[in-house]
N, C-alpha and C positions, 0 to 999 in steps of 0.2 A: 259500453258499460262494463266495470268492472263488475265478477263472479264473485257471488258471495253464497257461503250457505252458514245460516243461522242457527241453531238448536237452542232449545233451551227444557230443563228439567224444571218441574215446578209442580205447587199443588198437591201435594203428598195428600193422601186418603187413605185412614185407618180402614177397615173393611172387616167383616165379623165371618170367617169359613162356618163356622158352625160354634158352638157351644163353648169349647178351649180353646178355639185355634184363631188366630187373628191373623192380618197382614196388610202393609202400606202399599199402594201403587203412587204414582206419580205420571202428572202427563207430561208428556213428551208432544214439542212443538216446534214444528221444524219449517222456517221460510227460507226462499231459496231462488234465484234465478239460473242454477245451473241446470244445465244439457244434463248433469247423471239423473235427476229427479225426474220421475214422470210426472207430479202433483209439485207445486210449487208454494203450497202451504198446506199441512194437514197437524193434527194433533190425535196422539192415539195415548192411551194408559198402556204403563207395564209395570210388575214387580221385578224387587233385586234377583228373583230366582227367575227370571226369564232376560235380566242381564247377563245373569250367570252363562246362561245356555249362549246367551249372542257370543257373547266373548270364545267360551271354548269352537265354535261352529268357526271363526274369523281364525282364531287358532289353526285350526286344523285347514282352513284355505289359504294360508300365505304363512309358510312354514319358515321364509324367511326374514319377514319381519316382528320387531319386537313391538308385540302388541302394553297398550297404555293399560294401565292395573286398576281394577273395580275397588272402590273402597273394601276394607275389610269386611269377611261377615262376622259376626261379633254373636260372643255366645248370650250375651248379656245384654243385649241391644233392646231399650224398650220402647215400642210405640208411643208411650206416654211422653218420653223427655222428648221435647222440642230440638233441642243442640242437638240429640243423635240422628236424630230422622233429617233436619236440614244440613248437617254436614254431609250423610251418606247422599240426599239431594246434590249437593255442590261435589261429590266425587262420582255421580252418578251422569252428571254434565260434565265434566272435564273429560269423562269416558269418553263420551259421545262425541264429543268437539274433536278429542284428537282421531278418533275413527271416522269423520268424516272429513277430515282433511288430510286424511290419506288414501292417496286414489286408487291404491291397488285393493285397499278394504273396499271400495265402491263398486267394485266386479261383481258383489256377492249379493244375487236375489234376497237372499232371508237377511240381509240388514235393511234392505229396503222394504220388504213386508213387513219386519219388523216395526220400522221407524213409520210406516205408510197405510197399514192394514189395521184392525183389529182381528185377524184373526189370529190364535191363540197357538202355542208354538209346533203343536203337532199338526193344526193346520197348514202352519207355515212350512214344516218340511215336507210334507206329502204335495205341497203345490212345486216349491224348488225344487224336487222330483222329476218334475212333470208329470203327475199323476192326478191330475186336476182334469177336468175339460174348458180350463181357463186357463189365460197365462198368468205370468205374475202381472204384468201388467193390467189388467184385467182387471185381478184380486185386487188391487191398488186403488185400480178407479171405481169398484162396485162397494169396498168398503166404506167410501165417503158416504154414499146414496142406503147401507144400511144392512145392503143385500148380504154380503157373504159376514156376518158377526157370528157373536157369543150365543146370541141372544135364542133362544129357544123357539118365539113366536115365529113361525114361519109367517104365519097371513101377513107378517107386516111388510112379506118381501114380495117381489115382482114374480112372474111366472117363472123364469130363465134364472133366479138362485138358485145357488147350490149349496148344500149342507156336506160335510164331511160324514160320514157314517161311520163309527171309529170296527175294524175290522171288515173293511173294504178298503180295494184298493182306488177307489178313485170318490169324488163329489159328485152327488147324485141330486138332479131338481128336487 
């Protein structure tokens, strides 16, 4: 059987920070038969500012390849127009597509927590650390089931999650 791995960006979600501040996420859905994937289909959300951060982190890991360009950030860019939010969607997948068909970008835990986790990006580097009591792989496969999230409710997770504690150095049950 021939290897494939699929992505696709979709689904933009306006989202309300507080009072003045707004922002879109988009989910990210990636099917896959290859060896690099630990999960062979998951779907996470992320915003352009935590593309931002993929790209410079992939940056700074493969100094010698020319990495693929994030659509523009635009000062003027509004949640409301339709064309802007599904272009930055279609330059937001074109991202992605050419970084994961480049293998040497596939070495790097935080595109896979990235692409594979929901946890949020300080989490993701404090796991790519190794300063977790979990691997990344781990954080991969407990994200599906709910355990390592965003999300605040502990009770809804199993005994053995772990929350990040921001000013510690590791996740703590």
């Amino acid at each position: 059987m021939q290897e494939f791995i699929s992505i696709s960006v979709r689904d933009p979600r306006i989202l309300k920070d507080d009072l003045w501040h707004t922002h879109v996420d988009y989910e990210i859905c990636l099917d896959t038969n290859s060896m690099c994937f630990r999960k062979k289909t998951s779907c996470v959300r992320r915003r352009y500012s935590e593309f931002v951060w993929l790209r410079h982190c992939l940056e700074q890991n493969a100094l010698i390849i020319l990495l693929p360009k994030l659509p523009p950030r635009t000062f003027f860019f509004s949640l409301r127009n339709t064309d802007q939010v599904l272009q930055r969607m279609r330059g937001l997948q074109e991202f992605l597509e050419s970084v994961v068909h480049t293998p040497l970008l596939l070495s790097d835990s935080r595109l896979h927590l990235f692409l594979q986790s929901d946890l949020s990006i300080t989490e993701i580097e404090v796991c790519a650390l190794g300063k977790t009591r979990y691997t990344v792989a781990e954080a991969i496969h407990r994200s599906s089931s709910g355990c390592i999230s965003r999300l605040e409710d502990k009770a809804s997770c199993d005994s053995d999650c772990e929350r990040y504690k921001p000013g510690r150095d590791e996740y703590e049950p």
